[in-house]
N, C-alpha and C positions, 0 to 999 in steps of 0.2 A: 729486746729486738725480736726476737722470737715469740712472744706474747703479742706484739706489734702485728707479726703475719698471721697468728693465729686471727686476730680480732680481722685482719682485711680480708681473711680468707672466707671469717662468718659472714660478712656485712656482702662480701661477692656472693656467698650462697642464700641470702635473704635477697640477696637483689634479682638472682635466677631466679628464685621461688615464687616472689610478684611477676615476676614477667611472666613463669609459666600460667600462675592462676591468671595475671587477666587476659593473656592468648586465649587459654581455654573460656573462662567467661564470653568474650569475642566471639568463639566459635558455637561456642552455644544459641548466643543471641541471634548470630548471622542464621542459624540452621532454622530457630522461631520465623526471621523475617522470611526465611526462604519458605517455610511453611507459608504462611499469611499472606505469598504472593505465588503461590501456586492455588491454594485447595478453592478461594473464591473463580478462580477462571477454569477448573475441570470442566465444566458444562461446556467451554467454548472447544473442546476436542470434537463435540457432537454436530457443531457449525459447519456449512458447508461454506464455497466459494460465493458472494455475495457483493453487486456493485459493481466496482470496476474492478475486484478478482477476475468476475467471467471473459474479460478481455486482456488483462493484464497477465495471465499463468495460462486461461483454457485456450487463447487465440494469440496467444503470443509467441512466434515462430523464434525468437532470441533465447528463449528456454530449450528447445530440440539438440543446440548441439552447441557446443563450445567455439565453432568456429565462429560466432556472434559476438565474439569478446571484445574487438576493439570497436564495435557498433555499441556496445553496451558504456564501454566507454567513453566514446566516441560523440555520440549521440543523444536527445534527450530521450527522456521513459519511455513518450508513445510514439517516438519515431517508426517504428516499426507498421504503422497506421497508414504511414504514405506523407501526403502534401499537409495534410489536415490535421496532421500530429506536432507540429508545432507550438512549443509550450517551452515555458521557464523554467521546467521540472527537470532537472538533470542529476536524477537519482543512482550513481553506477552500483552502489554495495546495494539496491534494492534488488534490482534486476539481476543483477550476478547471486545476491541468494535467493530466489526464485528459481534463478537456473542450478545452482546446487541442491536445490529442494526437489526444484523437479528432476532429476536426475535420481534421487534415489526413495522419490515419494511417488513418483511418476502424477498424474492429474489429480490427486486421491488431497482434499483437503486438511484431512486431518492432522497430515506433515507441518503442512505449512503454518497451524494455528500451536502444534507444540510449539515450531521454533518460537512464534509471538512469546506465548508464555515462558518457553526458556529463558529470552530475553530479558521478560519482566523480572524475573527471580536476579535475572544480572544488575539490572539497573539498580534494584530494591538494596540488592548485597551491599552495591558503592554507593548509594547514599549514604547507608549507615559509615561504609568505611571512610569516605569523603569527611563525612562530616566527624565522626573519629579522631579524625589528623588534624582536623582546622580546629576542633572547637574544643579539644581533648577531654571530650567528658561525653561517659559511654551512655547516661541515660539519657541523655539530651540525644545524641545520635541514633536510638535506639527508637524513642518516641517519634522520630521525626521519622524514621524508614519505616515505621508501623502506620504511620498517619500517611506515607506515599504509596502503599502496597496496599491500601484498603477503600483509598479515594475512588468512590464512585466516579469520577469529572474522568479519571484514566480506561474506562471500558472503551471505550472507541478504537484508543491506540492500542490494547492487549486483541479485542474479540475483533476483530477487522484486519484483513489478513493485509491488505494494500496499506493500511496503517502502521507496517514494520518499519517505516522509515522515520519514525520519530522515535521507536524503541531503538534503532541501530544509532543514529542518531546522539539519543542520551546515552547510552551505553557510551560507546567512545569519548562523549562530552566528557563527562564524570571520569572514564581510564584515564583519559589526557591531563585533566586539572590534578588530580591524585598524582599522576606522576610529576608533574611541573613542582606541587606541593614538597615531591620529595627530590626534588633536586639539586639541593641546596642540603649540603650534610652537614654535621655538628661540629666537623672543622673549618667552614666557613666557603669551600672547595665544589666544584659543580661534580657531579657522575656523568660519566659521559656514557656510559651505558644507562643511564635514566633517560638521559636526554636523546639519544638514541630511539629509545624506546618509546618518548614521549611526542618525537615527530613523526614514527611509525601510525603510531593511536591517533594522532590531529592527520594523518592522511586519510585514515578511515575515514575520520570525521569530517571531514568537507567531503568527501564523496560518500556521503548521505545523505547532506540536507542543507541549504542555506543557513542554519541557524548554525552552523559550525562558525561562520564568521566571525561571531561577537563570543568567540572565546581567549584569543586575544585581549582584546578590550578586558574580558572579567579577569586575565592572568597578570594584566599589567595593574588595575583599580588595586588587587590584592595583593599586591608585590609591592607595592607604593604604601599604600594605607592599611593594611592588617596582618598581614606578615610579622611574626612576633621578633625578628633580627632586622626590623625596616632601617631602625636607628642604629641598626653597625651594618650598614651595607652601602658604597656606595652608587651612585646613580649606574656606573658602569657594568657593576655588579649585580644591578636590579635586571638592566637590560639584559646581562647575558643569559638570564633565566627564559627569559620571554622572546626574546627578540628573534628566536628561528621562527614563533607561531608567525609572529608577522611578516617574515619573508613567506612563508606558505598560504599565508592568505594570498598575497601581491602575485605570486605564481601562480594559484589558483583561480583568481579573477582573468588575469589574463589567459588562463588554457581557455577559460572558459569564453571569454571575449573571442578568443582565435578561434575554438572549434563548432559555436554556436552564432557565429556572429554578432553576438553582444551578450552582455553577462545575463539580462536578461530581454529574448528577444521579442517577447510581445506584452503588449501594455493593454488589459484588460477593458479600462475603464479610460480611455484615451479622453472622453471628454468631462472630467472631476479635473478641476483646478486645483492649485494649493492650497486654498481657503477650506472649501471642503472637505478636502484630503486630509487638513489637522486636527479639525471638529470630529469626521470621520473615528481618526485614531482613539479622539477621546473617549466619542459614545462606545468605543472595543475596548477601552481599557476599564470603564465600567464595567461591559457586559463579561468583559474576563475575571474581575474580581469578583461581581455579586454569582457568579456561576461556580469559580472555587470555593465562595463561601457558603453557599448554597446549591448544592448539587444533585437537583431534584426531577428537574421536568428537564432530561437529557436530550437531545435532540440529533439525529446526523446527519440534518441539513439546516440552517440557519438562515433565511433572506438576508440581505444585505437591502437595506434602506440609506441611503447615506442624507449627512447633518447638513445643512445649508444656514442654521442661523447659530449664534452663541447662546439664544434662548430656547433652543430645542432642550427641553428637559431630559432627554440622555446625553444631551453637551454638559450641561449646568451638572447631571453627576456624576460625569467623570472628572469636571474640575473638583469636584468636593475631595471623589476618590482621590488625587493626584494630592489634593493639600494634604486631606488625611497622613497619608503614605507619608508626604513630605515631615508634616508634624512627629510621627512616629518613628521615623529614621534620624531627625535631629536629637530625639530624646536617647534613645538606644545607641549611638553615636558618642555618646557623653557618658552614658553608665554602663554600656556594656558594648564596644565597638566592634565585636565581632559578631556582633546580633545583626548589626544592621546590615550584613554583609548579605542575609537573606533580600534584602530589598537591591540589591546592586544587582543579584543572579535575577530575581524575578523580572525585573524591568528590562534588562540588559538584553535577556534571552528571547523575552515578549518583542521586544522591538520591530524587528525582520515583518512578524504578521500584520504589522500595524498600520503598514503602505499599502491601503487596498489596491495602487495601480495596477499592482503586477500577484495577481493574486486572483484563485478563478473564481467563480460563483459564489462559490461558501466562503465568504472571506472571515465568518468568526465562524470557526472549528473549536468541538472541545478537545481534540487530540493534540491541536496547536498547546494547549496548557502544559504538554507532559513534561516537557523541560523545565519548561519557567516554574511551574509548580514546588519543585522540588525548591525553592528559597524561600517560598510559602511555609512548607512541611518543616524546612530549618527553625523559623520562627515561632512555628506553634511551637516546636521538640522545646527551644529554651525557653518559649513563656509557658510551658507546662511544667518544666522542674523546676522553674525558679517560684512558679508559685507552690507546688509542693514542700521546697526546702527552706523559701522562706517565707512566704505570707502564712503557709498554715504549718510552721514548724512544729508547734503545739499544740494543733488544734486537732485531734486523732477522726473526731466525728466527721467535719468537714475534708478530714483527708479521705474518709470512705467515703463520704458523697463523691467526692472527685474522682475514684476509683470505679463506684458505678456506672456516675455518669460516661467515662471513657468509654467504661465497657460498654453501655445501650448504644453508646455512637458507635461503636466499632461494629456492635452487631446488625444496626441497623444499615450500614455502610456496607457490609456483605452481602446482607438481602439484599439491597438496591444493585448489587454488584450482578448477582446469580441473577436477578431477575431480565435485569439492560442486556445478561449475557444473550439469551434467548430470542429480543426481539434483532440481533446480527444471523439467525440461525439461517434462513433463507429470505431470498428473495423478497417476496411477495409479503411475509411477515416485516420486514424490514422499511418495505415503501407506505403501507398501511399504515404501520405507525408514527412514522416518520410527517405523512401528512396529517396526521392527526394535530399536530403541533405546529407544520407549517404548512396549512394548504395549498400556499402562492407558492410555493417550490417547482416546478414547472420541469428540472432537468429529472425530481423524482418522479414526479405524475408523465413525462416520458415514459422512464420505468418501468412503471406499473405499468403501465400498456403494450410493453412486449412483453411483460408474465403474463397479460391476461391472450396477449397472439397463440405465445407458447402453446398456454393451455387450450390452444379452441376456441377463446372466447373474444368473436371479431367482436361482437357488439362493445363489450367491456370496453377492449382497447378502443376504438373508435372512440368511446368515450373518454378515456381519459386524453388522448390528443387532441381532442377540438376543446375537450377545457383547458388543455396548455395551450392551443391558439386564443383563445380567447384573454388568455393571462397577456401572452405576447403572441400578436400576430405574424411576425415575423418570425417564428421559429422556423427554423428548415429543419431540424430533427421531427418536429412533427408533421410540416408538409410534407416530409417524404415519408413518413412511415402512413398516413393517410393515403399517399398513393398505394401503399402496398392496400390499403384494405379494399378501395377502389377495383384494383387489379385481380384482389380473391373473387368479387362480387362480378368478375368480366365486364364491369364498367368502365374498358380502356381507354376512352377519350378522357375521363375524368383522371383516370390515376394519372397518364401522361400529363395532364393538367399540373397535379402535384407533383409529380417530380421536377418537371421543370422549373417550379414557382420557389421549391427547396435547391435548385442549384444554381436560380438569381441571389439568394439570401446569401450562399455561399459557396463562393464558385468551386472552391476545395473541398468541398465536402464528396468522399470516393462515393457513396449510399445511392445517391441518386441516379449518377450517370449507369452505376450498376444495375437498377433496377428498372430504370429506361429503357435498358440495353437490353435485359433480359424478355422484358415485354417485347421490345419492336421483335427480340429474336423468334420468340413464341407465335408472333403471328407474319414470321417472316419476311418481316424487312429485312431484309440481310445488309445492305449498304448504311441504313440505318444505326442496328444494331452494331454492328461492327464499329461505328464512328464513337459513340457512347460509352462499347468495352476498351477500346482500345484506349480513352480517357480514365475511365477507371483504373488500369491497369498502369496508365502513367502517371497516377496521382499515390497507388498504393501498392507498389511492384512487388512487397511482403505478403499481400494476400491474396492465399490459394484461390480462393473463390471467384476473383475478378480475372487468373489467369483460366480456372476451366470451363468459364462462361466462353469468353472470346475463345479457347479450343474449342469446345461444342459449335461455336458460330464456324470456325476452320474447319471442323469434321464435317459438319453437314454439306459443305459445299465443297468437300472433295480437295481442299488445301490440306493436304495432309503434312509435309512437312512445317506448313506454320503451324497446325495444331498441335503435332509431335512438340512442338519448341514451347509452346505455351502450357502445354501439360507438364515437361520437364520442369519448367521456372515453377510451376505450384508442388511440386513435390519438393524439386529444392528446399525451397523457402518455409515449409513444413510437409514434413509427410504424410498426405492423408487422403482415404479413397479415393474420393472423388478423381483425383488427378492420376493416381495407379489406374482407374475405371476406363481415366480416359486413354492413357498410353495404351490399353488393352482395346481398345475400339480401333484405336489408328493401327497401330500394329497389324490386326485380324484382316483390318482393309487390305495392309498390303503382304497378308499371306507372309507374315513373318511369325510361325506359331512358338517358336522358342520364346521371342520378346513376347509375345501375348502373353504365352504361359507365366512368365515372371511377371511380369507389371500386376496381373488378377492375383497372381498367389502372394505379391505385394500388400495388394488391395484388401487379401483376408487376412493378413497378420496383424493390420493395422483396425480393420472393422470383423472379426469373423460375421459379423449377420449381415454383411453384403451380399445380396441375393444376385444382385447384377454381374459381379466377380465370378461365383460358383457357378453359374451359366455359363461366362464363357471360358470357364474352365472345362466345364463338362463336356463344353463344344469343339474345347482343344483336343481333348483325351479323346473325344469321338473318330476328330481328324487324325490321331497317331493308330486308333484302331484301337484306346487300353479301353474298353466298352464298361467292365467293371468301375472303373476309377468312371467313366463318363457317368454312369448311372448313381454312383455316390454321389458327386457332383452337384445332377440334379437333384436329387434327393433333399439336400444341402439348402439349395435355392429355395426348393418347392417350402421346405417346413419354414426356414426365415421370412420367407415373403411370400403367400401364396397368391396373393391378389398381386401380383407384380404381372406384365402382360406377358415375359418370358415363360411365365408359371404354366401357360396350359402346356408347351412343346416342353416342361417338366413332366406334367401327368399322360401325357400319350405315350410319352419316352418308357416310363413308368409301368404303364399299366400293358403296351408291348411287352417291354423286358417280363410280368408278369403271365401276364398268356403261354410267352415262348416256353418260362417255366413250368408252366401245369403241362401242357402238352407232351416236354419232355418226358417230368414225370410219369403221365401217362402212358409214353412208348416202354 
């Protein structure tokens, strides 16, 4: 009896002893992968805001303050746009960490591309642990999160800051299935603290991305048919594993139905029938696999040409791709069934991108892969050890071929990595190369031509917008920004021209009526102007700019409480000079010097090189008699803007306070 306990006592401390060595092995490998999906994306710490970051974090008034939370909620990503923000995108966990970014990164990019990367190291960790649990064999899991942390096809969604949503996304995806996986304990019994934990994770996840939907679907395929207890469990017992995902999807469609007014309320492509629409899907399901298979000439922005016959030779091979698939899921299905479970994730998760209706411009993204990918990465991991352990069991030469080989793919998969990093650095790098690949891009060659505004260079942008009219003449992004160049060149009949021509194209569009308004106001149509801002303003009540146009229209003509009210609404909604500039103008009007003084000294905490502010602060201090503080003031003014027209009554101010001094001295 006693030799009895001795022996279970050994066989318990052999059984700790594996468990500790392969925990540690586990953590070893996790720490490699976590290497291998950090050190290729270092370069993107050096990336600034690019694309639709510059409107999404620098102009987006839902980052300022917390109290935008149930907007953020509430409301799609670019609601915050006005009338014109209307879209299928109802992103909450993006925007809400955007706003915890900005909150403690303040405008500064560099925050916001660690979090990307922190991200990626998360995803990278639970693949391997994912597939750990499902496949229970560590180099199979190991190969497959080395083969997902080094895929060039994933730079879009790591170096692209507005790309977080497919990394939050998978993240959650992966926590959720992982936990669902561990649901079901060795006594046959549910954790209700798993389960707990695993509706928490699947909330994330639908409030990230569409693609959360079809995680159900893959929890029930897996509960059914791969689940290693499928045949001691019955049907009731399946369900009770899965069956909250699908009450929270059913919940989720309808919030979303109630607070958007349909799950998804605009249909891109209203005139693609169903025929199209299926051909469509195919020629993307080619271009999604020959792109993970081949992940070379990256691209981020892709035309969309849609199939109209079944003999379009990108229809003819996605059918091929499809039978392919099909052929090699029925083989793997038969000798190894939880291989083929890589083809249930990649298809399953693919799906969602595959309806161009409802899907903008770009409707083949490579960042759309980053999900689906990972059942791709599944299947290389097991057809790479299974041919190491068994096709070249014996074979030592061909196993170092096959050791090299990985490694020149690995390392040539890094460069291609560090290099893609580079062209997301800025702007102007970004649309350049981007058309080089797609010239008929039309929303990029926009783009371009307010970097080349930016910079000075009217001729450029001209250019690049009358080649995006010429693409499509219908653009209103580019009829109106042609008006702007119209409008620099004081060709007003013309720019007015264009802007109106851009707000038949699209009556929602806030851009034109603002810059309509701004013209009539410049040459003083004030009846005019005011009808235009006041449109503006009611299409995009979030932006500062359209409330302290129509103030400046109010100041000028002496309404000072409506411009008082319309400068207030632009600081609200964010706080920034201009609308501090303007409370300080109204204020001065009506000899309210306390409120001046605050609204300007507003103005310079939020801009110090507001030259407009420190004037009329100087001018306040003048008026209390503090002469010293007036003269700093201008001073202030004078060196931030010299050429500003307040500047000369800076240097006479100046150069009096100067004279008074020598004279002094001289008594």
């Amino acid at each position: 009896m006693k030799s009895r306990r001795i022996i279970q006592g050994a066989d318990a401390a052999d059984r700790s002893s594996r468990r500790f060595a392969a925990d540690s092995a586990d953590t070893v490998l996790v720490a490699l992968l976590a290497l291998c999906a950090t050190l290729p994306y270092l370069n993107t710490l050096f990336n600034g805001f690019v694309y639709d970051d510059n409107r999404q974090v620098l102009d987006n008034p839902y980052l300022r303050s917390f109290q935008y939370l149930p907007k953020v909620f509430g409301t799609t990503v670019w609601s915050f746009v006005g009338a014109q923000g209307v879209s299928n995108y109802y992103r909450p966990m993006m925007t809400l960490g955007y706003l915890l970014c900005y909150q403690m990164f303040g405008p500064l990019a560099y925050g916001f591309h660690l979090v990307n990367v922190c991200l990626n190291v998360g995803v990278v960790c639970l693949v391997f642990i994912v597939a750990r649990r499902m496949f229970h064999d560590r180099a199979q899991a190991f190969v497959a999160a080395c083969l997902f942390a080094l895929h060039p096809v994933h730079t879009e969604a790591v170096a692209w800051v507005a790309a977080v949503t497919d990394l939050e996304v998978t993240f959650f995806y992966l926590l959720t299935f992982w936990l669902f996986l561990n649901v079901a304990r060795p006594d046959g019994k549910r954790s209700a603290w798993v389960e707990l934990a695993m509706a928490v994770s699947f909330a994330l996840t639908i409030f990230s991305k569409e693609q959360s939907l079809t995680l159900p679907l893959v929890a029930t395929v897996y509960e059914h048919f791969y689940r290693d207890d499928r045949s001691r469990t019955t049907w009731s017992q399946k369900a009770g594993r899965y069956g909250v995902l699908w009450l929270m999807d059913v919940a989720y469609v309808l919030f979303r139905v109630q607070h958007l007014g349909a799950f998804a309320p605009q249909v891109q492509l209203t005139r693609l029938g169903w025929y199209p629409m299926i051909l469509s899907a195919l020629v993307l399901i080619a271009q999604y696999v020959g792109k993970i298979l081949w992940p070379m000439q990256l691209c981020a922005y892709y035309v969309f040409h849609k199939a109209t016959s079944v003999l379009d030779p990108r229809v003819i091979a996605g059918i091929g791709v499809l039978l392919a698939c099909a052929v090699i899921f029925l083989v793997l299905w038969r000798r190894s069934r939880i291989a083929s479970f890589g083809f249930v994730w990649f298809f399953a998760t693919l799906a969602p991108v595959l309806d161009v209706h409802f899907l903008a411009g770009n409707v083949f993204a490579e960042r759309y892969l980053y999900l689906p990918s990972i059942g791709f990465c599944w299947l290389v991991g097991w057809a790479g050890i299974r041919l190491w352990r068994e096709v070249l069991k014996n074979r030592p030469f061909w196993r170092r071929g096959l050791v090299a080989a990985a490694g020149l793919v690995g390392v040539l998969f890094v460069v291609r990595v560090v290099v893609r990093n580079r062209v997301w650095h800025d702007d102007h790098t970004l649309y350049t190369q981007t058309l080089k690949v797609s010239p008929d891009a039309i929303h990029i060659r926009e783009n371009l031509g307010v970097v080349e505004w930016d910079h000075g260079n009217l001729d450029g942008a001209e250019r690049q917008w009358r080649m995006s009219l010429q693409i499509n003449p219908n653009d209103p992004i580019a009829l109106n920004n042609l008006g702007l160049v119209y409008a620099k060149r004081k060709q007003y009949e013309e720019a007015a021209h264009y802007f109106r021509q851009a707000m038949l194209r699209k009556p929602d569009y806030t851009d034109p009526h603002l810059n309509l308004g701004s013209l009539d106001l410049d040459l003083e149509k004030y009846e005019a102007a005011e009808w235009q801002l006041r449109a503006a303003v009611a299409l995009s009540p979030l932006i500062p700019s359209c409330h302290n146009k129509l103030g400046r229209l109010y100041l000028k003509e002496g309404r000072f409480s409506e411009a008082e009210r319309q400068f207030s609404r632009s600081v609200a909604a964010d706080p920034n000079f201009e609308g501090y500039d303007g409370l300080g103008d109204v204020y001065l009007q009506e000899r309210k010097l306390g409120q001046t003084e605050q609204s300007f000294a507003s103005a310079v905490a939020v801009n110090p090189f507001d030259a407009h502010a420190h004037f009329g602060l100087a001018r306040v201090a003048a008026s209390a008699g503090r002469r010293a503080e007036a003269l700093k003031e201008y001073a202030e003014g004078f060196e931030t803007d010299p050429n500003n027209p307040e500047a000369r009554i800076a240097v006479q101010r100046l150069r009096s306070h100067e004279t008074n001094e020598r004279v002094f001295q001289a008594r």
